[in-house]
Phi, psi and omega in degrees: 000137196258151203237108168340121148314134162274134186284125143337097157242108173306161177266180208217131169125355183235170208215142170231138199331280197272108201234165184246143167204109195056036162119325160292125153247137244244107199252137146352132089048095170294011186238026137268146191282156166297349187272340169218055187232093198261344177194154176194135173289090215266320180255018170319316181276335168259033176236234129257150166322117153283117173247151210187138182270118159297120208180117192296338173228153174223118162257156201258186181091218204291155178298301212307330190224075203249341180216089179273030185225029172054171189200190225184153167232126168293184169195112173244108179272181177291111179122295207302154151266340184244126179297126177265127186282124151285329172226054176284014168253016205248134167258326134217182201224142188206173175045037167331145163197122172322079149354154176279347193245000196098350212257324181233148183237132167294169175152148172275142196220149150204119216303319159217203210259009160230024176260156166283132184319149142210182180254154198209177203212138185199145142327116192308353179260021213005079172254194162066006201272133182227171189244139195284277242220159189232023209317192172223027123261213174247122182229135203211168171067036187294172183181156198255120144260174178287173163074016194073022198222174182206168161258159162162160196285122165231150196278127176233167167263131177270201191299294183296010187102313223296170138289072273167133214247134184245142165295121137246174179257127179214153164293136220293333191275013183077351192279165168056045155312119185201174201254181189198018166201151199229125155104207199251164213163315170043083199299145180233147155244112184290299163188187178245130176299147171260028158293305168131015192259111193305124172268109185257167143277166157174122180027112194213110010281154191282086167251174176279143166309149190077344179297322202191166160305151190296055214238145168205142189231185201254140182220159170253169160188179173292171155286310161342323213094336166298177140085011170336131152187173196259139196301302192241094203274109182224104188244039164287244192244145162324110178234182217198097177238112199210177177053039197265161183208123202281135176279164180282342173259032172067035177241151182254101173291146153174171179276158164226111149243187168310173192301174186296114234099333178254191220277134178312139203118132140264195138301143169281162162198176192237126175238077186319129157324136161077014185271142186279333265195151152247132178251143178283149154234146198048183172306134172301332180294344164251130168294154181201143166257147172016081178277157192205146173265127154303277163249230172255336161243353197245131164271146143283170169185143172285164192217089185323135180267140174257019196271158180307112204077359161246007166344094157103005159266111223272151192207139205277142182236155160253196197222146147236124180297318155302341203238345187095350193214156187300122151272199161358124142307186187229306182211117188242150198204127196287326185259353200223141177290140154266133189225185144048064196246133177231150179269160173263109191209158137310148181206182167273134146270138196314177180247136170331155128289105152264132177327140171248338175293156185231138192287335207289323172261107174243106196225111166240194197208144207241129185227099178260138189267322179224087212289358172275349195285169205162119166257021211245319174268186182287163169069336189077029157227174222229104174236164352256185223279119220292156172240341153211161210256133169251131164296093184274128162287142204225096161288111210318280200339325214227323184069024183250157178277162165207148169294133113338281172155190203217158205226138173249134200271134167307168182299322215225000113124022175269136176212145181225127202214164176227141203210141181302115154332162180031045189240108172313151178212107184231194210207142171239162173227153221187140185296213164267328179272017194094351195275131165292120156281315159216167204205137162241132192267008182259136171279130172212173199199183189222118168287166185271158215045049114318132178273034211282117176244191185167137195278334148171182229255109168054071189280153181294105170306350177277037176237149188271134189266160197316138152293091190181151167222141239302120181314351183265332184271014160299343225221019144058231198268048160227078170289186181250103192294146170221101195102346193215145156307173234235126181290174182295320172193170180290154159323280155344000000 
């Protein structure tokens, strides 16, 4: 008989030590012991209202079972020491997000321990809660677009039984659901950039799990789904790059931890604007959760406490971001973790897309300018030199591959090809004799009518490509179809 998890009620009427009161601060008594001092708002009066999740365990691994004693969203407003439970009808409550006027939070909710996550919307003192999404899986990690619409992760079954989650788009009242990233990868959605391009986590390279090392790196797309790319080309040793968040001057926080297995928490680390690279900030000796901006230098971040008997309890810090180092806490609780603190502040909304795809072709269409470019070999060209590219397919029904068909590459290493929409897809290239030269191991596909280009296979991106133009487009509305009839007409 399988046995319900008990919903979590902290105790209530006791106070840990540190507090500001008009600006002095105030240490607890030293002869009361820490076993009964269970929590205290160390930084109130300098922050903005927070709402932030509470959960007696945090486990690292799938979203859905990331808190398996259920977990709850707080409000520590200014001034207060103690927080108010917002989903005490909830068995658990995760991924606070903020409205753009301030006014509302988005989250993932679950109603008891065997219902399935779905999104749900509330009011920040949390009246007003209604649920968003009806999946018929576990769907999480939501986030606010413009335009009335939203994003978030929902969970599918693949071809082999396992599970895994693809990005879709729905509209706030949950109708005109649909997923916007395809084959396998198991897509997380981190936030929207204010560019308007959605950041996700995923896989790296996007394979089915057991295939390659446990790795998951940041990647963008459109809202549509288009426009696939990797934030950053990180080719050191296999890591876990999650909980990421766009900063107000455009550089992107997130943890980078170990392969897949360890204990929740990293390194904080950075992706400076126009930086090719990521950088650790502050010491490595702290796990850290979920950052978040607090102000224009400063984060929130959970901070793992490191004191004796408290292993695996997360506690809120403030950060400064400029100088690298830990200030204050802000809110610690002796029995239960804090994570995932978002301020209730007003903000911009990211800028719109407007969509370009046309559904009526379906078709998308892949345009290499120089399929010999290679920053993976010596000189960064591929010798020798491909002469066709074959197109492999990834069958939903089966999870197994099939050719497509093969393509002849131009003299000057340009190709243009139409390919079945939404079709996980990748490329190989082949000599004259038939020989793989090179192989791409990530699966990606083109919504239809998309325009998916690229300078060659998987070429250094700090380099600018040849100003010229490509010998496979002389040849204007005639790509070379594989999979598909020949369309009405190019994209273009």
């Amino acid at each position: 008989m399988r046995q319900t998890p008990t919903r979590f009620a902290p105790s209530l009427g006791r106070f840990k030590g540190l507090f500001f009161c008009a600006g002095v601060l105030i240490s607890a008594p030293a002869s009361l012991p820490q076993a009964i001092r269970p929590f205290f708002a160390a930084e109130s009066t300098n922050h903005p209202e927070i709402l932030f999740v509470q959960t007696p365990s945090v486990k690292s691994g799938k979203l859905s079972e990331r808190f398996p004693l259920g977990s709850k969203i707080v409000s520590l407003r200014k001034g207060n020491r103690r927080p108010a439970n917002l989903t005490p009808n909830f068995f658990g409550a995760a991924d606070p997000r903020i409205f753009f006027d301030g006014s509302k939070v988005l989250f993932a909710g679950k109603k008891d321990a065997m219902a399935p996550w779905q999104i749900w919307e509330m009011n920040t003192d949390g009246t007003g809660q209604r649920q968003v999404t009806h999946c018929a899986g576990n769907c999480l990690a939501p986030a606010y677009l413009p335009r009335d619409a939203i994003a978030f992760s929902g969970e599918v079954q693949s071809a082999d039984g396992s599970r895994a989650y693809q990005i879709y788009f729905s509209k706030l009242d949950g109708s005109e659901a649909h997923p916007i990233t395809f084959g396998p990868g198991d897509y997380e959605l981190e936030t929207v950039l204010q560019n308007g391009l959605i950041l996700v986590s995923a896989r790296s390279p996007l394979q089915a799990m057991g295939k390659i090392e446990s790795s998951r790196n940041l990647y963008t797309l459109r809202p549509d789904g288009s426009g696939l790319a990797a934030l950053r080309c990180d080719h050191g040793a296999p890591a876990i790059r999650s909980q990421a968040e766009e900063l107000d001057d455009g550089s992107v926080v997130f943890v980078k931890n170990k392969v897949l297995g360890s204990d929740a928490g990293g390194d904080l680390a950075a992706i400076r604007r126009g930086a090719t690279h990521n950088s650790i900030l502050g010491p490595t000796t702290a796990l850290i959760w979920s950052p978040r901006q607090l102000e224009p230098t400063r984060l929130i971040v959970a901070r793992r406490a490191s004191a004796p008997g408290v292993a695996g309890r997360f506690d809120l810090y403030s950060f400064d971001f400029i100088h690298g180092k830990f200030q204050a806490p802000i809110y610690e609780d002796s029995t239960l973790s804090s994570i995932e603190a978002v301020p209730v502040a007003a903000h911009p909304a990211p800028r719109w897309y407007w969509s370009t795809l046309r559904p009526e072709i379906n078709a998308g269409y892949f345009i290499c300018l120089n399929a010999s470019l290679s920053d993976a070999v010596p000189k960064g060209r591929l010798s020798p030199f491909p002469a066709v590219v074959r197109v492999l397919a990834l069958e939903p029904a089966t999870g197994k591959e099939t050719s497509l068909g093969e393509a002849s590459i131009e003299q000057d290493g340009s190709f243009y090809i139409a390919l079945p929409a939404d079709r996980p897809v990748r490329f190989e290239l082949l000599n004259t004799s038939g020989q793989v030269i090179q192989r791409q191991q990530s699966w990606i596909w083109a919504r239809p009518g998309e325009e998916h280009g690229c300078v060659g296979c998987h070429e250094d991106r700090a380099v600018a490509p040849e100003n010229r133009w490509p010998l496979a487009l002389r040849r204007f509305d005639t790509p070379i179809c594989l999979g598909v009839q020949a369309p009405l007409e190019a994209a273009h």
